[in-house]
DRENNU-945927 format. One record per atom (N, C-alpha, C, O, CB): residue in one letter; x, y, z. Coordinates in steps of 0.001 Angstrom, whole numbers, plus 500000, padded with zeros to 6 digits. Glycine has a CB too. Example, Ala and Ser with C-alpha at 12.3 -4.5 7.8 and 13.67 -1.06 7.14 Angstrom:
BEGIN
a513190494310507800;a512300495500507800;a513200496700507800;a514236496681508465;a511308495527509046;s512850497750507080;s513670498940507140;s512900500030507870;s513409501138508039;s514084499402505725;
***
This chain:
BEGIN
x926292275471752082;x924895275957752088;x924173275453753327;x923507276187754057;x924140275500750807;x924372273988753537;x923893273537754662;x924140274579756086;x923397275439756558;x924545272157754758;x925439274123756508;x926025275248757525;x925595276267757726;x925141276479758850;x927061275660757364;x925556277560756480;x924544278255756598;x923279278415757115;x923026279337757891;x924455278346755968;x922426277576756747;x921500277228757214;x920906277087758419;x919890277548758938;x921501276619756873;x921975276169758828;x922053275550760476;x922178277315761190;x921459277676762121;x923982274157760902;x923294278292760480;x923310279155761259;x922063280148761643;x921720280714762681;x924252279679760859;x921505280084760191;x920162280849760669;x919186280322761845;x918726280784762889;x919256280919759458;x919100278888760990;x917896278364762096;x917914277850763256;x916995277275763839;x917224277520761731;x919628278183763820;x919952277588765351;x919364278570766258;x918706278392767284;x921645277415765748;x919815279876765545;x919460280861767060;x917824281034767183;x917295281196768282;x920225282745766952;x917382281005766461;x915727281082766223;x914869279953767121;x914003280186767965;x915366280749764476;x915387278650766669;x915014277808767600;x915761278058769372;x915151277657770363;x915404276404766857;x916653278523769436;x917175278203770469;x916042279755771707;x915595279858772850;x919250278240770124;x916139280737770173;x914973281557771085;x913621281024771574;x913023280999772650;x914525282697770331;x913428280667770496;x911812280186770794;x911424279126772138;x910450279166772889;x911298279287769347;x912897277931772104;x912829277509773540;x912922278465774761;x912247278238775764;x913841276625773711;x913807279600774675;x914051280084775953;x912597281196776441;x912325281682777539;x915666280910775847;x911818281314774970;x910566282140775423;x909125281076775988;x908056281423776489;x910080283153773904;x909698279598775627;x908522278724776234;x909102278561777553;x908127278463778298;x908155277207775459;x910127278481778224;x910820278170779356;x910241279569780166;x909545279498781179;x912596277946779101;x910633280756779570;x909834282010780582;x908179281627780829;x907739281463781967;x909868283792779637;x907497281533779850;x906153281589779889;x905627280631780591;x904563280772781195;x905629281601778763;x906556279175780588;x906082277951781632;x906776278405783024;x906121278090784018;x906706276203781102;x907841279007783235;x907999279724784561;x906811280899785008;x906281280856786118;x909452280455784469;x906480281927784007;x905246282721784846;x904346281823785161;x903827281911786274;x904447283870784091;x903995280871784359;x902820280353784494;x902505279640786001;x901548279701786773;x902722279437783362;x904195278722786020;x904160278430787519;x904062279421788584;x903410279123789584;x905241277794787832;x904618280549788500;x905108281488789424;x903584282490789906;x903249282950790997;x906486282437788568;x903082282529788865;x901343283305788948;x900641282299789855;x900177281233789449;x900277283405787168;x900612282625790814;x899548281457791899;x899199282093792418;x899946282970792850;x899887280347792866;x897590282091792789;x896559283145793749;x896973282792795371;x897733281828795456;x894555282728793461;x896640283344796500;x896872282586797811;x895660281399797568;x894684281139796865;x896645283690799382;x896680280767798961;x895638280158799483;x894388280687800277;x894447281901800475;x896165279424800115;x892980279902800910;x892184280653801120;x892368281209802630;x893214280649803325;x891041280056800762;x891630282270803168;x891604282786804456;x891379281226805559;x890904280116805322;x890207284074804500;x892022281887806864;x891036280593807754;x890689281059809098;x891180282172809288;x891918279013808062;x890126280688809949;x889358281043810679;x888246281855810597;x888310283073810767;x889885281315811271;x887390281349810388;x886312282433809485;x885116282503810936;x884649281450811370;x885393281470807478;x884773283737811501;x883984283862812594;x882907284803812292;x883041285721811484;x884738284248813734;x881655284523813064;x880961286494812365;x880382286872813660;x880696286088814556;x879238286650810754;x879521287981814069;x879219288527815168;x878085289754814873;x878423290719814187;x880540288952815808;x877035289677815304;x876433290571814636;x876330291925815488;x876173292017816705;x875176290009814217;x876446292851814639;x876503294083815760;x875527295269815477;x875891296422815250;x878041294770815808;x874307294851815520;x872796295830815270;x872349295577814662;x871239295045814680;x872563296994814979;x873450296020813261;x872680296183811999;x873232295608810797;x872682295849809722;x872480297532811726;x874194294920810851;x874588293914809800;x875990292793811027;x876377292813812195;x875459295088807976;x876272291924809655;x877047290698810469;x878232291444810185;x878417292209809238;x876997288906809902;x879167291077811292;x881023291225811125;x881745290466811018;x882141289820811989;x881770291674811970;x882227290250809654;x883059288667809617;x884338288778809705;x884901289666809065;x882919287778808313;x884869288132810303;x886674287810811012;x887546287047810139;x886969286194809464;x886748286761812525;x888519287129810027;x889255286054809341;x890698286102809689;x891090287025810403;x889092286142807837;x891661285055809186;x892829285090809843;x893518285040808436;x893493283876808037;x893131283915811025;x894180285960807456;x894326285858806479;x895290284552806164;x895779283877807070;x894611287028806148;x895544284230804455;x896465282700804589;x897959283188804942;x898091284398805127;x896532281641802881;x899124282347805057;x900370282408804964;x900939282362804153;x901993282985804024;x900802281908805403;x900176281199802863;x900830280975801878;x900020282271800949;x898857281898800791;x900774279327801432;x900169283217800497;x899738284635799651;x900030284283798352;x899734285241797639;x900583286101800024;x900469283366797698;x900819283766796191;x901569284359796013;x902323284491796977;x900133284295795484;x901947285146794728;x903100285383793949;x903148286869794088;x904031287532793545;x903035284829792439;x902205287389794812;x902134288697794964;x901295289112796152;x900928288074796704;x901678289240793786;x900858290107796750;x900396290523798005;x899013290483797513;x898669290806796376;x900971291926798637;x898197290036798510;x897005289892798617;x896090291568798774;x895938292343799719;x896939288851799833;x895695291575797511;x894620293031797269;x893226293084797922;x893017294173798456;x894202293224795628;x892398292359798005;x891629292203798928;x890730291178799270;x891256290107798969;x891158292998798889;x889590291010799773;x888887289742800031;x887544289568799944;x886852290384800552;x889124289353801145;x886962288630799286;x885538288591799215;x885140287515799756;x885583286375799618;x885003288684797999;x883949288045800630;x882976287822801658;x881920287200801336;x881094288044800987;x882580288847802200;x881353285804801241;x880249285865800642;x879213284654801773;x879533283565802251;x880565285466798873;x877954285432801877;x877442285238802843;x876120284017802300;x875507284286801267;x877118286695803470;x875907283209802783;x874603282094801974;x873896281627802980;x874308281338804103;x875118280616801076;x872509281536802442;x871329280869803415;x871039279594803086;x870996279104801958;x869964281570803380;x870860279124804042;x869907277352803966;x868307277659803871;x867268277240803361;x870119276161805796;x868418277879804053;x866407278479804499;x866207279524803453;x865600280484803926;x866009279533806474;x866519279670802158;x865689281100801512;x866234282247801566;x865791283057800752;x864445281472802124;x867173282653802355;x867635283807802430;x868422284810801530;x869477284250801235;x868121283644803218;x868383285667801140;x868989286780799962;x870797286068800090;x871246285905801225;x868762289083800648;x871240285885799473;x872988285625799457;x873539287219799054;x873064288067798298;x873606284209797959;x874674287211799860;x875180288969799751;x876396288043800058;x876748287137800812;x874555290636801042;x877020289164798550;x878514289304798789;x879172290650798722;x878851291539797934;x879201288506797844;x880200290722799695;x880909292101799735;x882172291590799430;x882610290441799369;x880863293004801149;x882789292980799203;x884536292931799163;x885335293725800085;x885388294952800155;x885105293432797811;x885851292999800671;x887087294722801834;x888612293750801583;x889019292618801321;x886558295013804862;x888963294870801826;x890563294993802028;x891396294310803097;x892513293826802913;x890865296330802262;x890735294330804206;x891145293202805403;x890288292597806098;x889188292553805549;x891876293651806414;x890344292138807034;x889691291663807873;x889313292361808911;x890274292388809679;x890152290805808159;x887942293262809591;x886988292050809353;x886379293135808396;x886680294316808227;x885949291223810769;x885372292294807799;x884786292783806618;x883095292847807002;x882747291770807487;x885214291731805279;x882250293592806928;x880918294180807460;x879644293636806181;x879298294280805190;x881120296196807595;x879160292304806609;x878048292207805553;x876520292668806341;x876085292505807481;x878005290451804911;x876045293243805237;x874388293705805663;x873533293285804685;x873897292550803767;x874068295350805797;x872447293688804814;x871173293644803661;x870763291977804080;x869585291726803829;x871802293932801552;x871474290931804616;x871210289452804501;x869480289810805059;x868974290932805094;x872451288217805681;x868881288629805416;x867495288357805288;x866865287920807190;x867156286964807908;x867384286855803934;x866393288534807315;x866482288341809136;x865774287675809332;x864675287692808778;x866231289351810178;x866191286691810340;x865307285611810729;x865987284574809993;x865839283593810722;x863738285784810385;x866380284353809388;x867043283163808146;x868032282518808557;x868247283274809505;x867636283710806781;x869050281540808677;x870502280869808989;x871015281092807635;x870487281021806526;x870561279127809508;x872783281529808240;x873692281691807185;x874762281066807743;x874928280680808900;x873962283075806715;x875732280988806431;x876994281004807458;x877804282040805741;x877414282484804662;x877908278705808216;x878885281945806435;x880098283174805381;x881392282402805473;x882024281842806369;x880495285150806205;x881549282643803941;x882997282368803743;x884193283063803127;x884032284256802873;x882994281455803185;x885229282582802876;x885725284118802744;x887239283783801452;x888232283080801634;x886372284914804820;x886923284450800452;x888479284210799781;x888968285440799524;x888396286529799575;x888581283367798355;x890844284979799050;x891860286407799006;x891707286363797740;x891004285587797094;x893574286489799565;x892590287481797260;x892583287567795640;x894062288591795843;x894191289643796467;x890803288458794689;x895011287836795084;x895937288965794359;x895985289018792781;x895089288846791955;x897451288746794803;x897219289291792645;x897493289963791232;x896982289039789989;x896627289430788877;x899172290225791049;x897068287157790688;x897037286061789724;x895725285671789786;x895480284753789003;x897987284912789974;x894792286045790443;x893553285124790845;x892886285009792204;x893514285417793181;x893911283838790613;x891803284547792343;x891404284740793774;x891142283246794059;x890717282295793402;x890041285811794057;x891644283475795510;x891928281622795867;x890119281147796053;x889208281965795923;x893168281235798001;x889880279443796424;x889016279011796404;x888266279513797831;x888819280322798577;x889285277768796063;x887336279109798032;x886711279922799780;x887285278844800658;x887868277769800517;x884531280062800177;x886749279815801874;x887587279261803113;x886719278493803909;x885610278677803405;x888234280377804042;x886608277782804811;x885995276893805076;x884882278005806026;x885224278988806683;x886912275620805687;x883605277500805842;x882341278321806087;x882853278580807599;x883767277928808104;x880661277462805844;x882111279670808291;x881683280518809310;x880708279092809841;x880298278175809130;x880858282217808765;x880532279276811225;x879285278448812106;x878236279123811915;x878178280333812135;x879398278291813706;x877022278241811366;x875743279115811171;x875118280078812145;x875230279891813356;x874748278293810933;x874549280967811711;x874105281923812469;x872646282176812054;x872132281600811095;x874984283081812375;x871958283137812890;x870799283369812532;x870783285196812118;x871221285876813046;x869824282789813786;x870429285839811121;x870840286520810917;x869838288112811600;x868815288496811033;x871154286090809651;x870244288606812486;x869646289580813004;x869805290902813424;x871006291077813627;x869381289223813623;x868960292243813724;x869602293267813695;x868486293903815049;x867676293314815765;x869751293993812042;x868819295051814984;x867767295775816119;x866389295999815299;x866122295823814110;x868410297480816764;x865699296408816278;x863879296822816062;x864530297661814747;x865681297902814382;x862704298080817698;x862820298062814092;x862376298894813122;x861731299872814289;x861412299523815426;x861355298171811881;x861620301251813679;x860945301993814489;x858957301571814812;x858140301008814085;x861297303452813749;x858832302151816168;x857326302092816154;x856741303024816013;x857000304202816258;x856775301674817060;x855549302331815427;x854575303711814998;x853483302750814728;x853568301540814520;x855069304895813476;x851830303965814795;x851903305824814966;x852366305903816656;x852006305130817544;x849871306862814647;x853015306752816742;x852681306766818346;x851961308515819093;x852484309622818966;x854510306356819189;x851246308325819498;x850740309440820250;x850950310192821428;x852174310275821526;x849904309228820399;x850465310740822302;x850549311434823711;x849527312007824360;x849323313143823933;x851358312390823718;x848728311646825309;x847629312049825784;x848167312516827378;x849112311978827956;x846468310858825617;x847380313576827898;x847955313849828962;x846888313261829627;x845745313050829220;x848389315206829235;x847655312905831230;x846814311545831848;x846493312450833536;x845375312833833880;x848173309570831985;x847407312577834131;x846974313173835430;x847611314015835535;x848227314230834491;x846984312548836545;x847926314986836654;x848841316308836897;x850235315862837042;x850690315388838082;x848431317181838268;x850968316057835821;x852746315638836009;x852535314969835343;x853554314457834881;x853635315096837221;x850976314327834651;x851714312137834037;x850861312723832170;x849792313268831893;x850002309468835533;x852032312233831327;x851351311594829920;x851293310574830408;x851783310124831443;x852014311540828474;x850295309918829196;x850192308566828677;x850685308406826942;x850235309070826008;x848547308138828923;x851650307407826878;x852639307462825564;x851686305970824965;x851366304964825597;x854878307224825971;x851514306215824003;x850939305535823066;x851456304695821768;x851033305475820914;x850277306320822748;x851950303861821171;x852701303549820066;x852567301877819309;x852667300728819737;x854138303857820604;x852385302291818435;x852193300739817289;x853455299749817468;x854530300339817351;x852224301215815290;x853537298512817699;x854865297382817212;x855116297686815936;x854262297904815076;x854556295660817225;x857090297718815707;x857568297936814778;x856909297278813660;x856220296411814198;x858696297748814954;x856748297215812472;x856370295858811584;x858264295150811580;x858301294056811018;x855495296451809429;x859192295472811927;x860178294899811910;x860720294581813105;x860938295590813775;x860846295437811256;x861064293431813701;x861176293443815235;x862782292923815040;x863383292705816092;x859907292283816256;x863576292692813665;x865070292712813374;x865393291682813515;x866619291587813464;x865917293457814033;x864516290107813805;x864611288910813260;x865085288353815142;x865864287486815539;x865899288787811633;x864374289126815735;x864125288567817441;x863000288942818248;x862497289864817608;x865228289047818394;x862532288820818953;x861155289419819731;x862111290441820246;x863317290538820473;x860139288360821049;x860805291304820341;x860955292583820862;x861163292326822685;x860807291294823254;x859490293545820350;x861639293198823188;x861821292820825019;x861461294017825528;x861319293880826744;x863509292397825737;x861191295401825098;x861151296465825609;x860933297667824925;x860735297549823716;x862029296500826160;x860918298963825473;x860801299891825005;x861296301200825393;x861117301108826608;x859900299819824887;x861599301904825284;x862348303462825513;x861586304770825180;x861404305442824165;x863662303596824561;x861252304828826373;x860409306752825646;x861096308026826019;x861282308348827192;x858601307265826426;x861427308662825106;x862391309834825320;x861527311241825258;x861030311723824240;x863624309812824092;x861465311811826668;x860719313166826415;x861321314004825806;x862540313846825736;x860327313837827441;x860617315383825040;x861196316101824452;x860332317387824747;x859194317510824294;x861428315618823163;x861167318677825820;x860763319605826424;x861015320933825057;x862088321494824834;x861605319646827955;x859887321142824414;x860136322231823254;x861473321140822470;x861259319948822250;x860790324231824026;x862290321558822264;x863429320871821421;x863905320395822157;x864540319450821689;x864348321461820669;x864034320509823495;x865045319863824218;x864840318612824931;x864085318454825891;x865472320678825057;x865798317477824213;x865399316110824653;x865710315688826179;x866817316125826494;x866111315128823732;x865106314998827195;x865188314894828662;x865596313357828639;x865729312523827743;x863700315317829556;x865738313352830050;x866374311707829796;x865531310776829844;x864596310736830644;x867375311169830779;x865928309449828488;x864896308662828162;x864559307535829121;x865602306942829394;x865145308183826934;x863499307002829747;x863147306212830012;x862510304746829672;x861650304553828812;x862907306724830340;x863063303809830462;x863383302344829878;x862213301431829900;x862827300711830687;x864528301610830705;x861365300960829789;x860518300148830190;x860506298437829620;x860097297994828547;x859374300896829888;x860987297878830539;x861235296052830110;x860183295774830047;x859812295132831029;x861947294894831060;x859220296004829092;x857700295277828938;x858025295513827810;x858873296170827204;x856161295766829533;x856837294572827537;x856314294403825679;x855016295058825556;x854295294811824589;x855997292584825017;x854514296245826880;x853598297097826645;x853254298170825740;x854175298959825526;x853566297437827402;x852209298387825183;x852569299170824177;x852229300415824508;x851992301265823649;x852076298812823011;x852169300659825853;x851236302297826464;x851707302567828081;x851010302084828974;x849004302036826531;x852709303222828357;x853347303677829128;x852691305109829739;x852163305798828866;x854545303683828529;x852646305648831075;x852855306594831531;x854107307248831969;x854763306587832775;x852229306498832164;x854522308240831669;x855493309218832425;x855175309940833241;x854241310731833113;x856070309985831824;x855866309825834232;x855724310980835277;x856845312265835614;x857947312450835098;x855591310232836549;x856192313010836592;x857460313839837032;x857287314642836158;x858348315238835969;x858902313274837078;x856018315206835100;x856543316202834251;x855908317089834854;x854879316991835522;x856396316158832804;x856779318312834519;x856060320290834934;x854951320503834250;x854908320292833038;x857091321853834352;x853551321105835190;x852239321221834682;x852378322039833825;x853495322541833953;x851234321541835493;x851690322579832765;x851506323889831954;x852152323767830595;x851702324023829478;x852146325150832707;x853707323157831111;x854612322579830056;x854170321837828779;x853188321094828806;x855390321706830688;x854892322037827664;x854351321343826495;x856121320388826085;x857284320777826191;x853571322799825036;x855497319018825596;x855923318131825546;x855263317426824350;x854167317603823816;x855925317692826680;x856517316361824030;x856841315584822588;x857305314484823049;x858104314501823985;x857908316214821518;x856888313324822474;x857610312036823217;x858104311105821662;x857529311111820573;x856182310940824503;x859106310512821994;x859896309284820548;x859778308111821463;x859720308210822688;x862051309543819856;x859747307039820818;x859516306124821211;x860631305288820268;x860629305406819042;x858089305928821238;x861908304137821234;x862184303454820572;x861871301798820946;x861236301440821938;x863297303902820386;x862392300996820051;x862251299240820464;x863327298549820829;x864347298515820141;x861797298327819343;x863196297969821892;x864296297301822242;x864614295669821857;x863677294981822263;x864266297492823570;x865600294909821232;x865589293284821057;x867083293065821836;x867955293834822240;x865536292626819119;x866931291855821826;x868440291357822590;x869674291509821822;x870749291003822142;x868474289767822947;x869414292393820563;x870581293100819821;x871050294279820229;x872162294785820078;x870312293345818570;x869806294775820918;x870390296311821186;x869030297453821214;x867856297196821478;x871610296788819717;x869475298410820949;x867710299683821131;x867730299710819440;x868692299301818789;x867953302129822193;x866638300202818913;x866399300414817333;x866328302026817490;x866464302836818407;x864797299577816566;x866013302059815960;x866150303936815663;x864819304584816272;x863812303970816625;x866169304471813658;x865007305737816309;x863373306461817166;x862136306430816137;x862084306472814908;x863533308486817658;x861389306361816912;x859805306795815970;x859664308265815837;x860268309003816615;x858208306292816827;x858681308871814623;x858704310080815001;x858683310677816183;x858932310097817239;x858029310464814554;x858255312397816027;x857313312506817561;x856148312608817739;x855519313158816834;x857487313457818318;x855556312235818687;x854040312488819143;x853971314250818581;x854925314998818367;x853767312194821251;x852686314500818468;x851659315663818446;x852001315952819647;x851923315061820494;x850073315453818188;x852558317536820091;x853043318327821365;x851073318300822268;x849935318490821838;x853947320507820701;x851654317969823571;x851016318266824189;x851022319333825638;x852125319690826052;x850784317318824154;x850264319618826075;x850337320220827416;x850367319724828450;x849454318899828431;x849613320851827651;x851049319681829765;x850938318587830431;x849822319442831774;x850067320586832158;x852667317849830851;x848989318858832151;x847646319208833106;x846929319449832448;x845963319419833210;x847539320191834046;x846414319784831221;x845302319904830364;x844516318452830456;x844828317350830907;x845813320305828831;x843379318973829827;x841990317518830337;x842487317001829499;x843192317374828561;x840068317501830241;x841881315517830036;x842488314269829016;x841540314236827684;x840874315096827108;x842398312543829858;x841749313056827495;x840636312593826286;x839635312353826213;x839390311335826860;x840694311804825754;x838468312923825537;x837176312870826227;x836864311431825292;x837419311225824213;x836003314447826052;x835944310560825878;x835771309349825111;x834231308864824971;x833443309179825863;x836624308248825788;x833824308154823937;x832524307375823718;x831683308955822999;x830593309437823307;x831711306515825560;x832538309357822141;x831884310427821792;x830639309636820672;x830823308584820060;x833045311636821121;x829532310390820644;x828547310033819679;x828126311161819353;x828412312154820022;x827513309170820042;x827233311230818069;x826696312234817454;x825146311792817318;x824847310652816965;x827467312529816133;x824067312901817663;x822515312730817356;x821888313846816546;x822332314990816649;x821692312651818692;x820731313519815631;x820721314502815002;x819246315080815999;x818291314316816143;x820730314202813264;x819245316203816496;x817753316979817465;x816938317778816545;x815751318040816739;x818212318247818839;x817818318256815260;x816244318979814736;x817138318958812719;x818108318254812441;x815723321524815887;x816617319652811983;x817298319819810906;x818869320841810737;x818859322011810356;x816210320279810134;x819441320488810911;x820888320978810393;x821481321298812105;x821863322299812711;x820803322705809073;x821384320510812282;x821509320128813813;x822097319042814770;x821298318110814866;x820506320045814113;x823183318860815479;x823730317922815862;x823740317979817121;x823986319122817507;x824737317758815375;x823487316828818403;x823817317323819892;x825200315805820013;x824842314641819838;x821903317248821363;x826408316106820269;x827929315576820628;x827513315208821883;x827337316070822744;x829328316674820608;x827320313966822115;x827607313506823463;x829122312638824028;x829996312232823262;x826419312619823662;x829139312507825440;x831125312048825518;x830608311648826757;x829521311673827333;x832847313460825494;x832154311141827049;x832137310457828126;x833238311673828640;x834311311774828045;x832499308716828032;x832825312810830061;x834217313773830441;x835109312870830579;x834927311660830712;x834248314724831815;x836491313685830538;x837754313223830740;x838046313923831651;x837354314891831962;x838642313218829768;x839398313504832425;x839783313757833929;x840129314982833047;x840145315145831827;x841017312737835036;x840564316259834726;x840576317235834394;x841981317540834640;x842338318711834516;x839625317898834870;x842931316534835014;x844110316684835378;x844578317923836566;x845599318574836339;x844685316816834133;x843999318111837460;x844055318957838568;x843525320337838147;x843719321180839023;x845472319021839118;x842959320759837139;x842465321800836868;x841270321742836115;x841037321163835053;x843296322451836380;x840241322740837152;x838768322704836735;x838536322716834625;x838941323548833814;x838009324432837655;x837902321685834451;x837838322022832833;x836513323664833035;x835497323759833723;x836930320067831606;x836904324257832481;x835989325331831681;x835164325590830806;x834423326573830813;x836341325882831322;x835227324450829687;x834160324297828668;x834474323290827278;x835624322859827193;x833858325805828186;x833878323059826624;x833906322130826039;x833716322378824710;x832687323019824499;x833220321383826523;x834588321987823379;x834277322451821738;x834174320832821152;x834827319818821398;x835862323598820802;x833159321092820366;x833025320568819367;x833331320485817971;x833003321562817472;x832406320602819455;x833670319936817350;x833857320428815390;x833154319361814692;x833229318210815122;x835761320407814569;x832660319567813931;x831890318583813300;x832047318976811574;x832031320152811209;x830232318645813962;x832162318099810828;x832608317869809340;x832277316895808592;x832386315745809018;x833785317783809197;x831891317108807557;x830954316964806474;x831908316190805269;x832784316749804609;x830293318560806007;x831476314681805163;x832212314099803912;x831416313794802508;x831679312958801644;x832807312752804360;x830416314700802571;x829922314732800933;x829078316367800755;x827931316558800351;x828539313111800553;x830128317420801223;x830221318813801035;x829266319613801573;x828702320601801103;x830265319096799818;x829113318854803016;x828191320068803971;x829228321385804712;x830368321074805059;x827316319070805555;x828871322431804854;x829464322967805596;x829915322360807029;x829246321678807805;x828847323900805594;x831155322782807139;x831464322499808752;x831663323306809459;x832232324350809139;x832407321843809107;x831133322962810923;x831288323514812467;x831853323606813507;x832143322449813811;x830819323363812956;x832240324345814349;x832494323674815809;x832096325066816389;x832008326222815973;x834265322965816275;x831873324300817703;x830867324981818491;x831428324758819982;x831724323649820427;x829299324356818224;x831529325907820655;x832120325446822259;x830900326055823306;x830059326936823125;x833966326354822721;x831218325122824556;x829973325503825352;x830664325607826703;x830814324588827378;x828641324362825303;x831135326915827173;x831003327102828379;x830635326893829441;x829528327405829607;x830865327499828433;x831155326161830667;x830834325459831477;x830201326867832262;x830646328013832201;x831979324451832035;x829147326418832927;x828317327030834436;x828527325931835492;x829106324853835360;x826389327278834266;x827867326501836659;x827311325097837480;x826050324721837087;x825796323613837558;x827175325233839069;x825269325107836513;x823873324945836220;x823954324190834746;x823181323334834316;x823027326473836228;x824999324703834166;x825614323478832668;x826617323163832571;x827497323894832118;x825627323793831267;x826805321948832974;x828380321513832907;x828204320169832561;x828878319386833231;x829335321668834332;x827260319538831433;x827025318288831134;x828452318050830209;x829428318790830091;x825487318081830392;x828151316651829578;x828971316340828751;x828535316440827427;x828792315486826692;x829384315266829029;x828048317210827060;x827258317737825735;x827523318581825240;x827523319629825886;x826167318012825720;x827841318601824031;x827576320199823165;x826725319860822192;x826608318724821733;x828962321010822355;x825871321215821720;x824759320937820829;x825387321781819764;x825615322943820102;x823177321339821344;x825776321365818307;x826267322323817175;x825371322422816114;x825139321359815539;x827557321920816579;x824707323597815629;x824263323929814644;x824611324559813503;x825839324590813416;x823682324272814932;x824221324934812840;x824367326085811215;x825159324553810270;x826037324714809423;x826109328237811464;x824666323319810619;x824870322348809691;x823966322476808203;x823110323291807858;x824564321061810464;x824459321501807624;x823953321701805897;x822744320429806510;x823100319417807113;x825529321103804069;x821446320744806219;x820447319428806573;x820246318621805665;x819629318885804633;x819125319689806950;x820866317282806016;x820663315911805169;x822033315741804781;x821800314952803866;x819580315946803783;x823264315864804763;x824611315679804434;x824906314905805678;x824190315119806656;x825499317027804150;x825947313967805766;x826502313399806385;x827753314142806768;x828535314793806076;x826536312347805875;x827731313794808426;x828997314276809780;x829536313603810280;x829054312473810199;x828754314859810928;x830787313709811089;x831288312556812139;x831864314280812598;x831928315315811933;x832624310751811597;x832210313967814016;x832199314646814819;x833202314664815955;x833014313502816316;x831209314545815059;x834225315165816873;x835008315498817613;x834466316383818826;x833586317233818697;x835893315995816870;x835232316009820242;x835154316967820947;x836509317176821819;x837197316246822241;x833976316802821642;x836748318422821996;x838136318173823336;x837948319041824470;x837978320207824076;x839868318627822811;x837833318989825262;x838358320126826651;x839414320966827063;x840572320726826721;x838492319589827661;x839069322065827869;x839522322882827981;x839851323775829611;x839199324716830063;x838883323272827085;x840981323145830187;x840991323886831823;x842225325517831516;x842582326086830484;x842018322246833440;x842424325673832492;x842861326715832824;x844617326462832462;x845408327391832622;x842331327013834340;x845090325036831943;x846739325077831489;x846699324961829875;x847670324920829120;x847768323602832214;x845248324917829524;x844967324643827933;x844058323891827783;x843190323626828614;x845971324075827133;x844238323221826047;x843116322299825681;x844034321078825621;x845206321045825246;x842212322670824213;x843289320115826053;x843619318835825482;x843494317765823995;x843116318340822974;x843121318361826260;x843724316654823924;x843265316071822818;x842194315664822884;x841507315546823899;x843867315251822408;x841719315194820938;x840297315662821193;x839651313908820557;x840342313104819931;x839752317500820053;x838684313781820822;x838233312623821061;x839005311703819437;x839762312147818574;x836335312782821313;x838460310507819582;x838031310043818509;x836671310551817615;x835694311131818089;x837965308877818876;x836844310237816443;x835390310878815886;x833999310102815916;x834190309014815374;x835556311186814377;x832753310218816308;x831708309904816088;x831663308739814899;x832332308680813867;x831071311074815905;x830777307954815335;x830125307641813724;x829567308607812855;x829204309668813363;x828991306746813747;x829447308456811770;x828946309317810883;x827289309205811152;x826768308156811532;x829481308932809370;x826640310279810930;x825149310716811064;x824836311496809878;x825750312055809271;x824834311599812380;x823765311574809534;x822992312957808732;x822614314059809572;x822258313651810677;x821565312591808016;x822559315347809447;x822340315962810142;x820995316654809756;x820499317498810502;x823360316531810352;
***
């Protein structure tokens, strides 16, 4: 009976050892790599590029891919990505901030511990676009380009700027300006011609994306007439006074006004034909609503078109 016994319960035990002997062999044999090394980054516009030299020792199976994970000392957003090799592209981090990145593999068993950090960096990209930007035509051949600082300067001072003309649709070649000015002239443009200008920002990363475009202008049309004011001369009655604007090589011809009403007067505009006997800087506009409040505009007008038109008045009653 004994014997028996022994026969059942030999092979049973003798299995059960040879299935702890497999399971303590996977167990050894399942090992993640070791971690990446040489860990470098480089920033290229618009996010960081991190380098790595993958490990030698890989684990028990081929290395599937690698995560990237990027950390600030100073406050900065922490971003982690995943890629497949090296180098691997982190963005979104926090500009202006110090990071550094580190980097682990992962295969089939686990993903190894990180790799020894990246050298801190400061994390930066190109300009944000500027805006509003405008276009006033300035002398015969010249705009004057107009445009706001990015609110994003990409975590470096700005060094410059780029204005790209644009003839009907067709873009001309852009011009560079190494100032931190915010109001450029162009020259060299064809009179009569109508024109669009983009404006981009330049940092020691590189150029940023364009601003819209300016409002098309004409190029030799009168400039901007300025110091416009509004007076009221009788009931429902306004006289627009200005300061003329150059005429850009062509005689201005006459002068409009518009005037508009922000608590529901009718609105006007009114143009006044230049003489020699009237060629002030005045227009007088009537058929106003009397006692409603106006602010008021004026622009000029030569023989290649009209130009832009002032700033508006203070507001008046009329």
């Amino acid at each position: 009976m004994r014997a028996r016994w022994v026969w059942v319960v030999a092979p049973i035990a003798v299995l059960l050892v040879l299935l702890a002997l497999f399971a303590i062999d996977r167990s050894v044999e399942a090992q993640p790599p070791n971690p990446p090394t040489g860990v470098t980054t480089k920033a290229n516009g618009t996010a960081q590029v991190v380098q790595f030299v993958p490990p030698d020792d890989r684990g028990d199976s081929e290395i599937t891919s690698y995560i990237v994970t990027c950390e600030s000392d100073d406050g900065g957003v922490t971003k982690v990505v995943t890629g497949p090799a090296s180098p691997v592209t982190v963005a979104g981090m926090t500009k202006g901030n110090t990071y550094t990145c580190a980097v682990g593999a992962t295969n089939d068993a686990g993903t190894s511990g990180d790799s020894d950090p990246s050298a801190p960096f400061v994390f930066k990209t190109t300009p944000g676009a500027p805006s509003p930007v405008s276009a006033v035509p300035w002398q015969s051949g010249v705009a004057r380009v107009i445009w706001g600082v990015p609110a994003d300067n990409g975590g470096t001072s700005i060094t410059g700027y780029v204005v790209k003309p644009f003839r009907g649709s067709n873009p001309e070649t852009p011009i560079t300006y190494n100032s931190t000015a915010t109001a450029q002239l162009v020259n060299g443009l064809p009179v009569g011609r109508t024109y669009q200008f983009q404006v981009f920002a330049k940092n020691a990363l590189g150029t940023g994306g364009p601003s819209n475009k300016t409002a098309p202008i004409t190029i030799g049309t009168p400039g901007q007439p300025q110091n416009a004011k509004a007076v009221r001369v009788s009931s429902g009655t306004l006289q627009v006074t200005f300061t003329a604007p150059a005429n850009n090589g062509a005689t201005i011809t006459s002068y409009t006004s518009g005037c508009n009403s922000s608590d529901g007067g009718a609105s006007r505009t009114q143009t006044k034909t230049l003489t020699p006997s009237n060629s002030s800087a005045q227009v007088t506009t009537s058929g106003l609503t009397a006692g409603k409040t106006y602010t008021c505009v004026v622009k000029a007008t030569n023989s290649r078109g009209t130009g832009p038109v002032s700033s508006p008045t203070s507001a008046v009653k009329a």
